[in-house]
C-alpha positions, -999 to 999 in steps of 0.1 A, spaced: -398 8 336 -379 33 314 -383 42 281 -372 63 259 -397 81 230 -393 111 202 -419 137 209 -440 139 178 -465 167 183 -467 193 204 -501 216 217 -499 233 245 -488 215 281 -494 181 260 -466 160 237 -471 132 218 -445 107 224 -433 78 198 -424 48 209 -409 21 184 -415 -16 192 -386 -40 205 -386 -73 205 -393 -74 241 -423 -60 231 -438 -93 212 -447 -114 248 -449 -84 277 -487 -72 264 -481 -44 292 -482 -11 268 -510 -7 236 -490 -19 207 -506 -37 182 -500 -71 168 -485 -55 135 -480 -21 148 -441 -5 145 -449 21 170 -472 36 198 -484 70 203 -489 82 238 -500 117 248 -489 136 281 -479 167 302 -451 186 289 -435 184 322 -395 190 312 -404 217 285 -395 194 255 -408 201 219 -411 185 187 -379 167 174 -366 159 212 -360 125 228 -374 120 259 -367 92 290 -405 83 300 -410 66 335 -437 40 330 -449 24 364 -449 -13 364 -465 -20 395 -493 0 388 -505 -18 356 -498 -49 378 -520 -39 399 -547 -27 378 -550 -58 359 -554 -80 396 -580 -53 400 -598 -59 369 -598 -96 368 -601 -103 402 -629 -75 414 -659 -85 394 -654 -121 402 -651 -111 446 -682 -93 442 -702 -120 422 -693 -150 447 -702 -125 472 -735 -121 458 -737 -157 447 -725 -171 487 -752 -147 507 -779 -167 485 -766 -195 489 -770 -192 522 -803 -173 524 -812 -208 508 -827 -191 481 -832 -214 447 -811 -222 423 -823 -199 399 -819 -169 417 -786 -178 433 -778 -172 393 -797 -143 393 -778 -126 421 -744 -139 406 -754 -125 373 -763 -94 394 -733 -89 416 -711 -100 388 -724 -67 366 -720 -45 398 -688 -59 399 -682 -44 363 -701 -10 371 -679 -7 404 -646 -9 377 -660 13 359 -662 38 387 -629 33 400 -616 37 362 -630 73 365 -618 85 392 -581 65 380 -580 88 354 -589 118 367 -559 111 391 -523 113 381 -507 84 400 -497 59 377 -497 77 343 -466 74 322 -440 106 330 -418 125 310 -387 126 336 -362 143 308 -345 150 273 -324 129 264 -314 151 232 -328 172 213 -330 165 171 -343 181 143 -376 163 135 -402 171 111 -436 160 122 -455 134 102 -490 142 83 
Protein backbone atom coordinates (compact mmCIF):
# COMPACT_ATOMS: atom_id res chain seq x y z
CA UNK A 1 0.00 0.00 0.00
CA UNK A 2 1.12 3.50 -0.91
CA UNK A 3 0.73 6.51 0.63
CA UNK A 4 1.54 9.65 0.38
CA UNK A 5 2.44 12.04 3.79
CA UNK A 6 4.01 15.79 4.42
CA UNK A 7 7.12 15.48 6.53
CA UNK A 8 6.42 17.48 9.67
CA UNK A 9 9.56 17.41 11.73
CA UNK A 10 12.77 16.60 11.12
CA UNK A 11 15.97 15.39 13.74
CA UNK A 12 18.49 13.83 12.54
CA UNK A 13 18.08 10.43 10.17
CA UNK A 14 14.35 10.55 11.54
CA UNK A 15 11.07 12.51 9.86
CA UNK A 16 7.86 12.76 11.05
CA UNK A 17 5.44 12.01 8.42
CA UNK A 18 1.57 13.35 8.31
CA UNK A 19 -0.85 11.48 7.14
CA UNK A 20 -4.55 12.93 6.66
CA UNK A 21 -7.48 10.51 6.93
CA UNK A 22 -9.61 9.35 3.83
CA UNK A 23 -12.62 7.98 3.88
CA UNK A 24 -11.20 4.71 3.18
CA UNK A 25 -9.83 5.07 6.32
CA UNK A 26 -13.30 4.78 8.42
CA UNK A 27 -13.63 0.63 7.94
CA UNK A 28 -9.74 -0.67 7.05
CA UNK A 29 -8.54 -0.34 11.01
CA UNK A 30 -5.04 -1.27 9.44
CA UNK A 31 -2.93 2.10 10.39
CA UNK A 32 -3.32 4.03 14.15
CA UNK A 33 -5.90 6.62 13.42
CA UNK A 34 -8.27 7.42 15.82
CA UNK A 35 -11.95 7.42 15.81
CA UNK A 36 -12.07 11.34 15.58
CA UNK A 37 -8.58 11.85 14.65
CA UNK A 38 -7.87 14.10 11.09
CA UNK A 39 -4.40 12.81 10.85
CA UNK A 40 -1.62 10.33 11.99
CA UNK A 41 1.90 10.94 12.89
CA UNK A 42 4.41 8.29 12.05
CA UNK A 43 8.20 8.60 12.59
CA UNK A 44 11.03 6.98 10.36
CA UNK A 45 14.46 6.90 8.66
CA UNK A 46 15.16 9.69 6.43
CA UNK A 47 16.09 7.36 3.77
CA UNK A 48 15.54 9.83 0.39
CA UNK A 49 17.03 12.88 2.21
CA UNK A 50 13.70 14.78 2.53
CA UNK A 51 13.09 17.68 5.07
CA UNK A 52 10.42 19.62 6.57
CA UNK A 53 7.73 20.99 4.09
CA UNK A 54 8.37 17.86 1.47
CA UNK A 55 5.72 15.33 0.34
CA UNK A 56 6.81 11.98 0.53
CA UNK A 57 5.27 8.46 -1.27
CA UNK A 58 5.47 5.96 1.93
CA UNK A 59 5.42 2.10 1.16
CA UNK A 60 3.34 0.49 3.85
CA UNK A 61 3.42 -3.48 3.72
CA UNK A 62 0.08 -4.98 3.69
CA UNK A 63 0.95 -8.41 4.12
CA UNK A 64 2.96 -7.89 6.96
CA UNK A 65 0.23 -6.34 9.26
CA UNK A 66 -1.85 -9.32 7.80
CA UNK A 67 0.32 -11.40 9.09
CA UNK A 68 0.95 -9.99 12.37
CA UNK A 69 -2.52 -9.80 13.34
CA UNK A 70 -3.00 -14.04 12.38
CA UNK A 71 -0.01 -14.02 14.61
CA UNK A 72 -1.41 -12.31 17.43
CA UNK A 73 -4.78 -13.82 17.53
CA UNK A 74 -4.06 -17.02 16.56
CA UNK A 75 -0.60 -17.80 18.63
CA UNK A 76 -1.80 -17.58 22.21
CA UNK A 77 -4.76 -19.59 21.52
CA UNK A 78 -2.28 -22.70 19.56
CA UNK A 79 -0.29 -22.65 22.62
CA UNK A 80 -3.18 -22.80 25.21
CA UNK A 81 -5.06 -25.87 23.52
CA UNK A 82 -1.60 -27.23 23.30
CA UNK A 83 -1.23 -26.93 26.93
CA UNK A 84 -4.94 -27.66 27.57
CA UNK A 85 -4.80 -31.15 25.00
CA UNK A 86 -1.45 -32.72 26.73
CA UNK A 87 -3.62 -32.60 30.13
CA UNK A 88 -6.26 -33.79 28.76
CA UNK A 89 -4.62 -36.53 27.86
CA UNK A 90 -2.22 -36.99 30.86
CA UNK A 91 -5.90 -37.39 32.35
CA UNK A 92 -5.16 -34.87 34.71
CA UNK A 93 -8.50 -33.23 36.47
CA UNK A 94 -10.52 -30.82 35.38
CA UNK A 95 -9.17 -28.19 37.36
CA UNK A 96 -5.86 -28.35 36.33
CA UNK A 97 -6.53 -28.96 32.69
CA UNK A 98 -7.72 -25.08 33.38
CA UNK A 99 -4.73 -24.47 35.11
CA UNK A 100 -2.48 -25.50 32.34
CA UNK A 101 -4.81 -23.63 29.72
CA UNK A 102 -4.64 -20.63 31.85
CA UNK A 103 -0.87 -21.33 31.92
CA UNK A 104 -0.06 -21.96 28.29
CA UNK A 105 -2.49 -19.37 27.30
CA UNK A 106 -0.17 -16.59 29.26
CA UNK A 107 3.06 -18.19 27.68
CA UNK A 108 1.28 -17.79 24.67
CA UNK A 109 1.12 -13.88 25.47
CA UNK A 110 4.84 -13.77 26.85
CA UNK A 111 6.04 -15.72 23.60
CA UNK A 112 4.21 -12.48 21.51
CA UNK A 113 5.72 -10.44 23.53
CA UNK A 114 9.08 -11.80 22.58
CA UNK A 115 8.60 -12.01 19.03
CA UNK A 116 7.34 -8.25 19.27
CA UNK A 117 10.91 -7.38 20.46
CA UNK A 118 12.87 -8.79 18.29
CA UNK A 119 9.98 -7.35 15.30
CA UNK A 120 11.03 -4.21 16.14
CA UNK A 121 14.38 -4.30 16.48
CA UNK A 122 14.17 -5.59 12.79
CA UNK A 123 13.39 -3.48 9.86
CA UNK A 124 11.20 -5.84 7.67
CA UNK A 125 7.90 -4.59 7.64
CA UNK A 126 8.19 -1.00 8.90
CA UNK A 127 6.62 1.67 6.77
CA UNK A 128 9.33 3.21 4.00
CA UNK A 129 9.95 6.39 2.73
CA UNK A 130 10.50 5.36 -1.15
CA UNK A 131 10.60 9.21 -2.43
CA UNK A 132 9.51 13.01 -2.71
CA UNK A 133 6.87 13.63 -4.32
CA UNK A 134 7.50 17.55 -4.04
CA UNK A 135 8.92 19.61 -2.10
CA UNK A 136 6.72 22.74 -0.34
CA UNK A 137 7.24 25.40 1.85
CA UNK A 138 5.82 24.16 5.29
CA UNK A 139 6.04 25.69 8.53
CA UNK A 140 6.10 23.19 11.30
CA UNK A 141 3.28 23.15 13.88
CA UNK A 142 3.87 23.89 17.77
Amino acid sequence: MLETGQVVKQKNNLVTVRFSRKSTCEHCNMCAFKPNDSHVDITMENTVGCKVGDSVEVNITDSTVLKLSVLVYFLPLFVGLVGFLISYLLEASEIVQLIVFVASLGLGFLSLAVIDKFYRLSKKGKPEIIRVVSNTDFSEEG
